[in-house]
C-alpha positions as CSV (number, residue, x, y, z in Angstrom):
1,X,-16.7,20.5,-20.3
2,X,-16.6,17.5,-18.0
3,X,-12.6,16.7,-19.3
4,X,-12.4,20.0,-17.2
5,X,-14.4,19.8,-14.7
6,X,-12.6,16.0,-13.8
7,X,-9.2,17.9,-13.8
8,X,-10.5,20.8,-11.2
9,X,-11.4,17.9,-9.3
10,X,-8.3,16.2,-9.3
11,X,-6.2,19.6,-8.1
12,X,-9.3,20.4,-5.9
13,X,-8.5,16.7,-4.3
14,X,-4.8,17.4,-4.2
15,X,-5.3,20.5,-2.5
16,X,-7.6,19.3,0.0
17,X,-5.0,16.5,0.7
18,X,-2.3,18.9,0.9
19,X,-3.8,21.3,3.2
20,X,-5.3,18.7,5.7
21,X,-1.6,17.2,5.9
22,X,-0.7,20.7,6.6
23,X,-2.8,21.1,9.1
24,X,-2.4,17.8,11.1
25,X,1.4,18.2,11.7
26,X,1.3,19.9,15.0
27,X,-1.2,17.6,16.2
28,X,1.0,14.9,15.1
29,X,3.8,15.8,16.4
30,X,2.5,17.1,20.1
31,X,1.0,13.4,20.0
32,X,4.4,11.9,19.5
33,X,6.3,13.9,22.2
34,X,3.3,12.6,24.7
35,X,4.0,8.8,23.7
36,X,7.3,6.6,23.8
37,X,8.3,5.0,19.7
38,X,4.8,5.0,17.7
39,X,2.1,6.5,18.0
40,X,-1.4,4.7,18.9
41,X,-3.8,3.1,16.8
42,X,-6.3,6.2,17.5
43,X,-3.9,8.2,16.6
44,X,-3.9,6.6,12.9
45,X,-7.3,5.9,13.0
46,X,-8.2,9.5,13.2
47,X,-5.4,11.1,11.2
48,X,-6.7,8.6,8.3
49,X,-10.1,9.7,8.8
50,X,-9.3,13.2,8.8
51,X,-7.2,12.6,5.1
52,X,-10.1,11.1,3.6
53,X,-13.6,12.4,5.5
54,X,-13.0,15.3,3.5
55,X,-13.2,14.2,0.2
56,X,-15.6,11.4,0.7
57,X,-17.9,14.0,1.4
58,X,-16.8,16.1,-2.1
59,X,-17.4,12.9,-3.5
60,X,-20.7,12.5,-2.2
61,X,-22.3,15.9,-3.5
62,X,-21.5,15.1,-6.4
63,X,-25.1,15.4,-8.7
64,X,-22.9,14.0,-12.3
65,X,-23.0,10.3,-12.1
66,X,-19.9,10.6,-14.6
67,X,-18.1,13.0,-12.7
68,X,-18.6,11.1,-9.0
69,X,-17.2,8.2,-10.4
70,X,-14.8,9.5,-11.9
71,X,-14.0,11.2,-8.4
72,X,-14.5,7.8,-6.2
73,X,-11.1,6.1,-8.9
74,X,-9.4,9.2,-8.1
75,X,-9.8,9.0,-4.4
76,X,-9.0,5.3,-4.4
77,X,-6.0,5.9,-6.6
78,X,-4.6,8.1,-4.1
79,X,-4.2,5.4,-2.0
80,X,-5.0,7.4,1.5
81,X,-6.7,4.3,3.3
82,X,-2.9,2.9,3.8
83,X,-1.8,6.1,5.3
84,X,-0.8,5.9,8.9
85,X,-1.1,2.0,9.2
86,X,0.9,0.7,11.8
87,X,3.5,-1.5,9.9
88,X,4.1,2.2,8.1
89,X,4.8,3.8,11.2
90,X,6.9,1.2,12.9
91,X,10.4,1.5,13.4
92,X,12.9,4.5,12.8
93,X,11.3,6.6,10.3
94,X,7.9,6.9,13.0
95,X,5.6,9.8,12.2
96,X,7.6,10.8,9.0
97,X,4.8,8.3,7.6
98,X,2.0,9.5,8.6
99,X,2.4,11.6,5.8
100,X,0.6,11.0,2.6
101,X,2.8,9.8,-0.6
102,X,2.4,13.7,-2.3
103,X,4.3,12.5,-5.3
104,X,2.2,9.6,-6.1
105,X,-1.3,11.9,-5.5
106,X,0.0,14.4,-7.8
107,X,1.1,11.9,-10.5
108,X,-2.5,10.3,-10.3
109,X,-4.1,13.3,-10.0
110,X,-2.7,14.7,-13.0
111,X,-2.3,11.3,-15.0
112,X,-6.0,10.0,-14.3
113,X,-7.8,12.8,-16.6
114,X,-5.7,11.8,-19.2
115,X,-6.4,7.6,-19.1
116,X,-9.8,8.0,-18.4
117,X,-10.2,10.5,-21.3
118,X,-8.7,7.8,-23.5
119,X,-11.1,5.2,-22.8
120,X,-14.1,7.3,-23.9
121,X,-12.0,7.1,-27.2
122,X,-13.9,4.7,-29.9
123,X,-11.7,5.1,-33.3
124,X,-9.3,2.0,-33.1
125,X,-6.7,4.1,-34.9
126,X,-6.9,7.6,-32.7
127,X,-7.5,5.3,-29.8
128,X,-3.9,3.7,-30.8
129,X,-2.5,7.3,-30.8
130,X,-4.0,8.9,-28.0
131,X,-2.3,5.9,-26.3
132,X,0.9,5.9,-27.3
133,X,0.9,9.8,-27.2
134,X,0.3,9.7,-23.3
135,X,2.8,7.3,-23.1
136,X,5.6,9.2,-24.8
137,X,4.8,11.9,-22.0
138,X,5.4,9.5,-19.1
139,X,1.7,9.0,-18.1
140,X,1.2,5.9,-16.1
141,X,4.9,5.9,-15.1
């Protein structure tokens, strides 16, 4: 039950991602047209915040020790803190950026389940398996 629960959560997470990217593109971009190469340092500030405010609060009402845990390495695996940092932004690529790596968040979101279940795994020999099962599907790649 919780092995299904922890992948809901990971394509509950990639949703909310998803649709809050969504969402802050024409703010984004009416920013941009308002100021000269890059945009501000509130500007990334705020656009971070509003990537990961949403699921830090998921995470949060979480009751299942197990499950929150489990949620708090997904979020961090997603990597949104270094969203919209400057150095990212800088140059001739500007607010294409801003964006969230989608690729990356769906590969965690849908390779993380999978690790984790593995490690709950005490038989040395189905441990070995599991293992090198996952990784003849291309998890962790």
């Amino acid at each position: 039950m919780q092995t299904k629960i922890k992948w809901f959560l990971a394509g509950e997470f990639l949703a909310i991602i998803m649709i809050v990217a969504l969402l802050a593109g024409p703010a984004i971009s009416k920013a941009n047209s308002n100021q000269a190469d890059s945009p501000s340092a509130e500007l990334t500030q705020v656009y971070r915040q509003a990537l990961t405010a949403p699921l830090a609060k998921a995470v949060s009402e979480v009751k299942d020790p197990e499950i929150a845990g489990f949620s708090q390495k997904l979020i961090q695996a997603y990597g949104l803190e270094n969203t919209a940092s400057q150095s990212n932004v800088d140059g001739a690529s500007g607010l294409a950026n801003l964006l969230p790596d989608v690729a990356k968040i769906h590969r965690t979101a849908m390779d993380m389940p999978l690790i984790e279940a593995g490690k709950g795994i005490k038989d040395k020999e189905l441990s070995d398996f599991y293992q090198s099962f996952i990784s003849s599907i291309g998890v962790g790649k």
